[in-house]
DRENGUZA-59786 format. One record per residue (C-alpha): x, y negated, z negated; residue in three letters; residue number from 0. Coordinates in Angstrom, 3 decimals. Layout:
R       east      north         up   rest    nr
R          X          Y          Z    ala   NUM
...
//
This chain:
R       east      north         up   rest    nr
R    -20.642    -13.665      6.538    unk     0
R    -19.968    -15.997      3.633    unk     1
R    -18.041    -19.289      3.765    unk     2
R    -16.545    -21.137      1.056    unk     3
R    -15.664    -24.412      1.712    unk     4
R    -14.360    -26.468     -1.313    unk     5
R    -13.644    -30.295     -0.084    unk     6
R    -14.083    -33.796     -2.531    unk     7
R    -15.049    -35.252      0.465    unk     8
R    -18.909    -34.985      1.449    unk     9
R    -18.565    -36.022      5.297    unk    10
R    -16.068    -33.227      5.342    unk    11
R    -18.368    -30.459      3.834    unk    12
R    -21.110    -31.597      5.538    unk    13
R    -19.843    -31.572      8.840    unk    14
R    -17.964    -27.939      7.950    unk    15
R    -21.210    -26.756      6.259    unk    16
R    -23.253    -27.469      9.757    unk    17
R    -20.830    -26.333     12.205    unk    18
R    -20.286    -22.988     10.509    unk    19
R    -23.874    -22.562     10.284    unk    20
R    -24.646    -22.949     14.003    unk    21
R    -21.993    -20.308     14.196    unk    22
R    -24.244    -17.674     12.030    unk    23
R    -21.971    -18.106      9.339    unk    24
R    -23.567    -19.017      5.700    unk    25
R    -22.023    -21.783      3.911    unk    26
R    -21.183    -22.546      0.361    unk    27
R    -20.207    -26.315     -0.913    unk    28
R    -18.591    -27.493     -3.306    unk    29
R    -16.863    -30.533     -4.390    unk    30
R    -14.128    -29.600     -6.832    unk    31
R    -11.965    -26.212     -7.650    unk    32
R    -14.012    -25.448    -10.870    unk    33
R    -17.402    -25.026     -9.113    unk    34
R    -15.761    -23.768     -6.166    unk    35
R    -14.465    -20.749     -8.182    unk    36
R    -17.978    -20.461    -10.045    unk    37
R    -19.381    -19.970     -6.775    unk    38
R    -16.774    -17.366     -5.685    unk    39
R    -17.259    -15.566     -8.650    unk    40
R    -20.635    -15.276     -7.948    unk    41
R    -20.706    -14.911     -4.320    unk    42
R    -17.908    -12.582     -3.368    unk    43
R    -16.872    -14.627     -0.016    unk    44
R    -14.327    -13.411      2.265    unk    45
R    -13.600    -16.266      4.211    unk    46
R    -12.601    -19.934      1.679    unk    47
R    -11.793    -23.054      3.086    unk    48
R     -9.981    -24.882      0.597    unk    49
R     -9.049    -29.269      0.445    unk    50
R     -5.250    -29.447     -1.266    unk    51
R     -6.263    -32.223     -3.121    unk    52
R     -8.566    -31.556     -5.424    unk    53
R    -10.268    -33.849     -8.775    unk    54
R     -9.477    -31.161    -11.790    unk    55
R     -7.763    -28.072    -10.386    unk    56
R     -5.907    -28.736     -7.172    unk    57
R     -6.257    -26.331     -4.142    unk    58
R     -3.097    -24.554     -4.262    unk    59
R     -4.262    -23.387     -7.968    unk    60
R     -7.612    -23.067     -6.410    unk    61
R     -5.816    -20.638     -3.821    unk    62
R     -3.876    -18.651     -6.448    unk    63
R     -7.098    -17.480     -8.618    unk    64
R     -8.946    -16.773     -5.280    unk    65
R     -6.055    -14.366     -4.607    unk    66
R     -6.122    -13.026     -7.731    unk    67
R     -9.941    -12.511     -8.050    unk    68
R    -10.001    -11.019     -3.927    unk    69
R     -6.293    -10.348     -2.707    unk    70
R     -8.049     -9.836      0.887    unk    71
R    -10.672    -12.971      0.847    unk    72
R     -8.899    -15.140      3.351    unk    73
R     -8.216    -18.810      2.545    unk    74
R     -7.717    -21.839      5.117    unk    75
R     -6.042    -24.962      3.376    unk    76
R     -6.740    -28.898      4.511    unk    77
R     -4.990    -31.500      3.474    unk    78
R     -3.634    -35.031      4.955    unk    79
R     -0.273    -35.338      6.081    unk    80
R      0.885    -36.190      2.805    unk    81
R      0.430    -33.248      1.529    unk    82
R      2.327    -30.909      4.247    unk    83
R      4.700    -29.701      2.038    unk    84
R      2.339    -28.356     -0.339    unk    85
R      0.076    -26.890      2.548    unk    86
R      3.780    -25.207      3.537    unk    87
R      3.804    -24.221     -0.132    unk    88
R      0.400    -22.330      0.146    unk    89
R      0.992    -20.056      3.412    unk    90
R      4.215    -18.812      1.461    unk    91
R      1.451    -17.907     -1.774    unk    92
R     -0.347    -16.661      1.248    unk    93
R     -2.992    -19.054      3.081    unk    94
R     -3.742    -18.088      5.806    unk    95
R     -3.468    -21.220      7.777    unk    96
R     -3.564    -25.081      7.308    unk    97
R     -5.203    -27.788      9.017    unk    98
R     -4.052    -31.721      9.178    unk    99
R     -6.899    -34.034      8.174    unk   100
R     -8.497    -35.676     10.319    unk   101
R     -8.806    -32.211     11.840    unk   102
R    -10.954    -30.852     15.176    unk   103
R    -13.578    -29.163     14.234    unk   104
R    -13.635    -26.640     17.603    unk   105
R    -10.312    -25.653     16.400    unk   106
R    -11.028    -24.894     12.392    unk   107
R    -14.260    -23.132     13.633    unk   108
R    -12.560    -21.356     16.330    unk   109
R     -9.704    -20.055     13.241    unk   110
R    -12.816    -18.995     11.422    unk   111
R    -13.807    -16.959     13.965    unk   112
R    -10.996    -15.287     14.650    unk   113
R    -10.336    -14.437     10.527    unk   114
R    -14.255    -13.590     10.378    unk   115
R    -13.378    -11.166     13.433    unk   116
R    -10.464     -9.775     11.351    unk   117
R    -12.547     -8.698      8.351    unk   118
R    -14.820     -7.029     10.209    unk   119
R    -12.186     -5.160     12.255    unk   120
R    -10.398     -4.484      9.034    unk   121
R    -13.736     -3.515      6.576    unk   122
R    -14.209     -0.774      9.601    unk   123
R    -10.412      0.399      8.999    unk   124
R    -11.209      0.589      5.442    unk   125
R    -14.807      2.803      6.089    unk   126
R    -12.886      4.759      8.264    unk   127
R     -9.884      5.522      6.539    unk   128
R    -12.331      7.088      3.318    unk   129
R    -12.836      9.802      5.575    unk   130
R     -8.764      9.841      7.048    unk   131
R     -7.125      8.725      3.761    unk   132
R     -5.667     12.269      3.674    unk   133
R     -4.833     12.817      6.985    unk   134
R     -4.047     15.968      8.843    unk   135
R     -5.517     19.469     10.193    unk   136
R     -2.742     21.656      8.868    unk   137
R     -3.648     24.411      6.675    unk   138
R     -2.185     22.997      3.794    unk   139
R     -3.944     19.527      4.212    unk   140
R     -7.469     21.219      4.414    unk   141
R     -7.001     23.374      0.857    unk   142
R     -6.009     20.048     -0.408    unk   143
R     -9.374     18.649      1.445    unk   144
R    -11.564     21.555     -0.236    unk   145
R    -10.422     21.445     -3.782    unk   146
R    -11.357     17.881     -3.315    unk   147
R    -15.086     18.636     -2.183    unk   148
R    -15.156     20.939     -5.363    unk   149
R    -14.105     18.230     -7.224    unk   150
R    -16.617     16.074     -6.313    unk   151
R    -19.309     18.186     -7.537    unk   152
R    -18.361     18.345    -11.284    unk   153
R    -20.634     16.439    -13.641    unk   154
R    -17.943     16.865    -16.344    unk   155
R    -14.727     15.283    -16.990    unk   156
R    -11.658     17.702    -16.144    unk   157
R     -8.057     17.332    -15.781    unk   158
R     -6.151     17.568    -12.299    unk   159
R     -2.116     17.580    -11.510    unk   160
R     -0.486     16.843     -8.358    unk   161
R      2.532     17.493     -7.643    unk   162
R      4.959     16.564     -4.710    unk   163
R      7.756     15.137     -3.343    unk   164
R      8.318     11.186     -3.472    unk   165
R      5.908      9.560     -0.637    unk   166
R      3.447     12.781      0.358    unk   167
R      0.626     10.516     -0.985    unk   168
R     -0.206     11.932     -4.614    unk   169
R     -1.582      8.111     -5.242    unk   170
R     -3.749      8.224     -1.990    unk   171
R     -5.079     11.902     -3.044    unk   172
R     -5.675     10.570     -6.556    unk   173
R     -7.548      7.677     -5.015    unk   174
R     -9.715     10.027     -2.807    unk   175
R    -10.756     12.063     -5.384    unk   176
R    -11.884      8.902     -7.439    unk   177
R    -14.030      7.741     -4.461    unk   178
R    -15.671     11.299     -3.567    unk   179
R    -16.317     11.720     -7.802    unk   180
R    -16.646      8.471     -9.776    unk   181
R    -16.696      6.115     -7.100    unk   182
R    -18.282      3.573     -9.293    unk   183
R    -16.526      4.367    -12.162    unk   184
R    -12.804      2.294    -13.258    unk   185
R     -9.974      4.081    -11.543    unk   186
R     -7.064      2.931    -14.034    unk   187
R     -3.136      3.861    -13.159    unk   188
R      0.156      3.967    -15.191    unk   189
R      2.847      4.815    -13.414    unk   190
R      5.277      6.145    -16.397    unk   191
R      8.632      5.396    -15.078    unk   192
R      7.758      1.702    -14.278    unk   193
R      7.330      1.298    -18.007    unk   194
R     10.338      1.820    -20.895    unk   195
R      9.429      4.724    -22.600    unk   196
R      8.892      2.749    -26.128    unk   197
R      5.848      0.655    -24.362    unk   198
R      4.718      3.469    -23.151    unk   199
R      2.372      4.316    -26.802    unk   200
R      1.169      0.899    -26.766    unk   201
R      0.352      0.488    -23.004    unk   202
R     -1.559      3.741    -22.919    unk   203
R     -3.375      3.720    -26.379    unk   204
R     -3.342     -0.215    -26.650    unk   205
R     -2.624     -2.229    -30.485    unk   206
R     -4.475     -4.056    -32.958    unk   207
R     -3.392     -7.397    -33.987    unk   208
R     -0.485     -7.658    -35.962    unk   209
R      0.524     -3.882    -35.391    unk   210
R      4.597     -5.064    -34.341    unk   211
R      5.809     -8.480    -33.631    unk   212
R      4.388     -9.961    -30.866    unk   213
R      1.113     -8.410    -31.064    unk   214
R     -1.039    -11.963    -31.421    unk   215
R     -3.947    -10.419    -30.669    unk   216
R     -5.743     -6.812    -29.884    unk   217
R     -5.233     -5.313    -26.613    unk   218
R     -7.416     -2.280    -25.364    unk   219
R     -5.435      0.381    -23.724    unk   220
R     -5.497      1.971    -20.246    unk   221
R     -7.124      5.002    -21.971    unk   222
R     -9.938      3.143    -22.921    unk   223
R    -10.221      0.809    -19.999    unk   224
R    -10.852      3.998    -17.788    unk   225
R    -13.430      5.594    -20.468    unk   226
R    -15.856      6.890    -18.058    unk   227
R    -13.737      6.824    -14.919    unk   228
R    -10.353      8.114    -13.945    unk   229
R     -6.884      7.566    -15.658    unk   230
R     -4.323      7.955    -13.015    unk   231
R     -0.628      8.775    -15.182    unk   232
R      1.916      8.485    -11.942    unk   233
R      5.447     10.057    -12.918    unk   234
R      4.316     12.186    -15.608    unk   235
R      7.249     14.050    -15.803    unk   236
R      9.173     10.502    -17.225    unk   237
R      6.751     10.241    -20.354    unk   238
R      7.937     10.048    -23.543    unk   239
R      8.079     13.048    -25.661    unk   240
R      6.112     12.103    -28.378    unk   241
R      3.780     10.395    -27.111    unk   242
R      3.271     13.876    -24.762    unk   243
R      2.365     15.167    -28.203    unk   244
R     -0.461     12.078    -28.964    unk   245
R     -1.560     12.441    -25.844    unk   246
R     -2.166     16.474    -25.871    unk   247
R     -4.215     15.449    -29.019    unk   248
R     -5.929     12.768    -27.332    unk   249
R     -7.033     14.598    -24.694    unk   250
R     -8.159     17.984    -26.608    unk   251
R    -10.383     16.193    -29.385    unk   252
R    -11.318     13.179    -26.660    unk   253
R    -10.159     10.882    -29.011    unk   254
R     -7.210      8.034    -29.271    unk   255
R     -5.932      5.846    -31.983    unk   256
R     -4.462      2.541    -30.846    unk   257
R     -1.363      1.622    -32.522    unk   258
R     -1.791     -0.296    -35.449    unk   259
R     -5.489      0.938    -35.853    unk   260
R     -6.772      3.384    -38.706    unk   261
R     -9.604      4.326    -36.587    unk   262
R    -10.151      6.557    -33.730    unk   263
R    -11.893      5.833    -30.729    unk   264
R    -13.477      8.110    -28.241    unk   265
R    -13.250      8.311    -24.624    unk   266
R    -14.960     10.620    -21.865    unk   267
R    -12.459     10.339    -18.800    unk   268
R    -10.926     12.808    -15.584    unk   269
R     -7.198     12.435    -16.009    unk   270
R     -5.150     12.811    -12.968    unk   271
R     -1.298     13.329    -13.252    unk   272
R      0.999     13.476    -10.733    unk   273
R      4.466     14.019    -10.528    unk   274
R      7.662     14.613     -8.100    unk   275
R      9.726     16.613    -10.706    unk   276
R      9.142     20.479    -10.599    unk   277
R      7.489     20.420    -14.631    unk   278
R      8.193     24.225    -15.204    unk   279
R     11.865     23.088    -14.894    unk   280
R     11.566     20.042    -17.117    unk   281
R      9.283     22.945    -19.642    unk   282
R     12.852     24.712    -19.517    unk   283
R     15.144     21.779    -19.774    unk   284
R     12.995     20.692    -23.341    unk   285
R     11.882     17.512    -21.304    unk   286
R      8.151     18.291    -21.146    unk   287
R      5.597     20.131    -23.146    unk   288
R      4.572     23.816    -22.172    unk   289
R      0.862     22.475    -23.934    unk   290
R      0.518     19.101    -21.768    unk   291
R      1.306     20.951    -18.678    unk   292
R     -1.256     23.598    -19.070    unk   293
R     -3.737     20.921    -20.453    unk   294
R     -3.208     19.172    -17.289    unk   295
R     -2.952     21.681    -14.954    unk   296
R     -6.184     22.686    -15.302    unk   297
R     -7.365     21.806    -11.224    unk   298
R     -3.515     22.329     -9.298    unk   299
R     -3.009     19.954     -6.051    unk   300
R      0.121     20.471     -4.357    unk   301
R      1.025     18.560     -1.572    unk   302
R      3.541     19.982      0.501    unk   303
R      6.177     17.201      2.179    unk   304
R      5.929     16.463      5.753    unk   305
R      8.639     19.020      7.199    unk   306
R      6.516     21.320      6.262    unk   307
R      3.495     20.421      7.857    unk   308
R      4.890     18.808     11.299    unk   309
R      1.836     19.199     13.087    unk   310
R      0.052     16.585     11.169    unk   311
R      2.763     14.051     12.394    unk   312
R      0.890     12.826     15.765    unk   313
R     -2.357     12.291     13.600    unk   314
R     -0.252      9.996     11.165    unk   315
R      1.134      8.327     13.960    unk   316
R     -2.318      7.920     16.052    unk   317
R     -3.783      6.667     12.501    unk   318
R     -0.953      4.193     11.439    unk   319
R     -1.136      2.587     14.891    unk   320
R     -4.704      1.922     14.931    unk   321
R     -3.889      0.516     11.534    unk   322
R     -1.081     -2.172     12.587    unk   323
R     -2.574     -2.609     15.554    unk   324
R     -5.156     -4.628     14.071    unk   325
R     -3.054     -5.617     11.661    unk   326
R     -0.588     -7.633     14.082    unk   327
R     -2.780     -7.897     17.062    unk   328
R     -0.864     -5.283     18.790    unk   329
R     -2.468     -2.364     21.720    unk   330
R     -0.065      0.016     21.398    unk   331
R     -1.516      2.912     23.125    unk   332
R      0.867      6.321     22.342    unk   333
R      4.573      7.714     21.655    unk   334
R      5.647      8.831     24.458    unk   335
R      6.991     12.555     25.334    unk   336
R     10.730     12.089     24.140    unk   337
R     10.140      9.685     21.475    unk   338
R      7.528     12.176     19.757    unk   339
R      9.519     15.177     20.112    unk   340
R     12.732     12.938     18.123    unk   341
R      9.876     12.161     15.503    unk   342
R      8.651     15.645     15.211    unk   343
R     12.113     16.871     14.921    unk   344
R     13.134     14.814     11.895    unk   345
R     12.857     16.116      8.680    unk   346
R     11.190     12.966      6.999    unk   347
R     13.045     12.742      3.642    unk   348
R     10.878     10.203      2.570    unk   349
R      7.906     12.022      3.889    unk   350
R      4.539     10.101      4.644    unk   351
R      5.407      6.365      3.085    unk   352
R      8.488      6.459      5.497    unk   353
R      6.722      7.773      8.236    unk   354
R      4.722      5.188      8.168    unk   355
R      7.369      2.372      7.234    unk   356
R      8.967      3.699     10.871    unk   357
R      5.895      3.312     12.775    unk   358
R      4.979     -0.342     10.910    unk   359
R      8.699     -1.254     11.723    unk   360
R      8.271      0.036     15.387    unk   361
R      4.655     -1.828     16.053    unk   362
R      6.218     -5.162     14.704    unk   363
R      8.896     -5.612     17.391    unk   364
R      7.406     -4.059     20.050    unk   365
R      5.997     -5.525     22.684    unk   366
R      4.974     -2.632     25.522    unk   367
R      1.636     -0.477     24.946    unk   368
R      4.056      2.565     24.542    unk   369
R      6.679      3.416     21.894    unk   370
R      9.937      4.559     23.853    unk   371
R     13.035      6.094     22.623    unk   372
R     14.852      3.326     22.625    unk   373
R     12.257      1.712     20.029    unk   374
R     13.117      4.332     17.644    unk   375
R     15.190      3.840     14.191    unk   376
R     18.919      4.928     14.860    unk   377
R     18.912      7.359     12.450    unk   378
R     16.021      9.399     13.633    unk   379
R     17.610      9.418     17.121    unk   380
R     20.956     10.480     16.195    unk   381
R     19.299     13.534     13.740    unk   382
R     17.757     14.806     17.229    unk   383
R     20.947     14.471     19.180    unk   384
R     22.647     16.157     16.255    unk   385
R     20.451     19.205     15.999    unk   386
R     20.327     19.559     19.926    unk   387
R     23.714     19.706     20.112    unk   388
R     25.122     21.132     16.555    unk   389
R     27.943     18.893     16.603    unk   390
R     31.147     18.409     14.166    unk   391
R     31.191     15.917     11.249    unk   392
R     33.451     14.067     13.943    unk   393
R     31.353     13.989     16.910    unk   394
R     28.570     13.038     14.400    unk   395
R     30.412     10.220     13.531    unk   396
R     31.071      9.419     17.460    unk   397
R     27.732      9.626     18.412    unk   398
R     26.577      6.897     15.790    unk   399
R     29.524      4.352     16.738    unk   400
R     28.477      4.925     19.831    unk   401
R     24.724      4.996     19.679    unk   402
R     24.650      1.755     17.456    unk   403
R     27.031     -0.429     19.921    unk   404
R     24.341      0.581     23.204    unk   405
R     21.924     -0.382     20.871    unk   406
R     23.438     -3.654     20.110    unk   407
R     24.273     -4.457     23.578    unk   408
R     21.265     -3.323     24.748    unk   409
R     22.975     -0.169     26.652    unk   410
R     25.043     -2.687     28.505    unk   411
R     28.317     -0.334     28.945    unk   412
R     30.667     -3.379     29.758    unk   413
R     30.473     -4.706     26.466    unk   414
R     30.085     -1.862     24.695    unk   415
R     33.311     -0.654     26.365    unk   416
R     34.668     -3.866     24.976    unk   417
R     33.388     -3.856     21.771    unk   418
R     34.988     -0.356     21.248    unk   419
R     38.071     -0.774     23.147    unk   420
R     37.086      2.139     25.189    unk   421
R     36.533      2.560     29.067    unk   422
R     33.834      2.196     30.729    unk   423
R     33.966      5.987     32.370    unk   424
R     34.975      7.433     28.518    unk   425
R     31.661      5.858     27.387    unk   426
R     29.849      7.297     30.302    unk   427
R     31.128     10.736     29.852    unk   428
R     30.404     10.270     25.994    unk   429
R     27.047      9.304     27.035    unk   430
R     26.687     12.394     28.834    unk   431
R     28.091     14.996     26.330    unk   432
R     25.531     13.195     23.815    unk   433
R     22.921     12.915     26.461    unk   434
R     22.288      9.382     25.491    unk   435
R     20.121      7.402     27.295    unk   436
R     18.633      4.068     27.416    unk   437
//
């Protein structure tokens, strides 16, 4: 693995630069930020060791473009005690640690190891999570797998539209499909309702100089940054009308005009929509084309939300906790019985990206190899005891005053019982009707 270390001083990078060697590791010098980042650029390291203070370019700038150019290269800062406060400055831009000068070498080396261990934990996440990405064994989730393989096979450029609820993982699906088809090919996303509609054009088709104030020079659109690749349009449904109409053109003749331009451009790219809005209703409301949709909806994906397709839950789970597991140094093992059957029973509003919010949430503060009830977010506990029990809008109530104060104290009844200004055997016998327990 490669090592970047970017010190003024030459006893430093020396002795760095031979230590790091011994380890196996293969070392790259250099004595200010500028060739530093030369180097990076041409290297691709994912490990940096970076000096603060820097001739030219100082290290926390130094540390910014690295995290620009490789978001996961991780950087170790040095610096002398002068310069704590900037070293403090550069874990909050996202260092991943800092070492006082004059610094032990055992213990730099030994923080190298650990970070070089990390990648290569993490780059096996990453290979194996190509083949997961989509996870699941449910009916549902293998169509989806299938029309993917199809996919894959097409020489030709084609159009696909998924459609879902909010957090079923139309992105990740849209992703996959890039990898298995044009994996070396730009994969280039607008997300529609992130942008006001009259940027939209502008964003998508890009300008020529001078084409409305502000435009100081051209800009090439996301249409013809993905020429060859994928366009990903996210939130479809919250385009702009007319520029639904530009883009029907666009795609039908393969050709674009950039605003401000009096010539057309061509393009050759897959173009993958995706949307949570039900687009036969927006066809009927006036708010999207009947033409766009059929354009579009040329390859179907639906992915159904995760109340439908339960059985895929304990996979997620099993998948996410490998995940943060290595991600916070964590071995939790399983769920157990209980706590699984309250997680199967919810009805996941926010589907997969709050499944796996819970179980990130979960793996941070706990501490035991097994995820218990009592680890599990109040609201998914009190939906269980709800159903089980099909209780009033006032016991409801009850139960969450109640469930949230054990929580609080830690299910000590004495000071829940004073908390609430209720006794001690009411609480119990609450406890009971609710079947609460710790």
């Amino acid at each position: 693995m490669k090592v970047l270390i970017i010190d003024d001083e030459e006893s430093i990078r020396f002795s760095l630069k031979i230590s790091l060697e011994k380890l196996g590791f293969e070392s790259l010098v250099a004595e200010t930020g500028e060739k530093g980042l030369e180097l990076f650029k041409i290297h691709s390291p994912k490990l940096a060791i970076v000096d603060i203070k820097l001739p030219g370019i100082d290290g926390i700038e130094v540390l910014k473009r690295i995290r620009k150019l490789d978001p996961d290269c991780i950087v170790i800062m040095i610096t002398y005690l002068s310069g704590v406060k900037l070293a403090v400055k550069s874990m909050k831009i996202g260092a991943y640690d800092y070492f006082m000068k004059p610094f032990s070498l055992a213990e730099i080396t030994s923080t190298v190891k650990k970070a070089a261990e990390y990648i290569e934990k993490k780059q096996e996440l990453d290979r194996l999570n190509y083949e997961l990405e989509f996870i699941g064994e449910s009916s549902s989730v293998n169509n989806i797998k299938d029309t993917i393989k199809v996919i894959s096979k097409l020489e030709m450029s084609t159009h696909i539209l998924i459609q879902g609820e909010s957090g079923t993982g139309k992105e990740v699906v849209a992703k996959l499909i890039h990898e298995k088809m044009r994996k070396d090919a730009a994969f280039v996303p607008l997300n529609c309702s992130a942008i006001p509609k009259n940027l939209q054009e502008s964003e998508l088709f890009g300008y020529e100089k001078g084409a409305f104030t502000g435009a100081s020079e051209k800009k090439e659109g996301l249409i013809g940054e993905s020429n060859g690749g994928i366009l990903f349009l996210d939130e479809i449904g919250d385009m702009d009308l007319s520029l639904q109409a530009k883009l029907l053109r666009a795609l039908q003749e393969k050709k674009y005009r950039p605003v401000g331009s009096l010539k057309e451009e061509g393009f050759d790219t897959t173009v993958i929509a995706a949307t949570n809005k039900d687009l036969k209703e927006e066809i009927g409301k006036g708010n999207f084309r009947d033409d766009l949709y059929y354009r579009l909806n040329i390859i179907p994906i639906y992915i159904p939300p995760l109340r439908e397709r339960k059985g895929d839950i304990p996979l997620l789970i099993s998948s996410f906790l490998e995940e943060y597991n290595l991600k916070l140094n964590k071995e939790i093992k399983k769920v157990d019985k209980k706590a699984m059957d309250m997680l199967l029973n919810y009805d996941w509003p926010g589907n997969v990206r709050e499944l796996k919010n819970v179980i990130e949430r979960m793996a941070i503060f706990n501490e035991d190899s097994t995820i218990h009830v009592k680890d599990l977010p109040n609201e998914i506990k009190s939906h269980f005891y709800e159903e089980k029990k099909k209780l009033s809008p006032l016991e409801i109530a009850e139960l969450k005053v109640i469930l949230h104060s054990l929580e609080k104290y830690d299910w000590n009844i004495s000071k829940v019982s004073e908390e609430l200004n209720i006794s001690r055997q009411t609480i119990r016998r609450k406890m009971e009707k609710y079947d609460l327990k710790k």
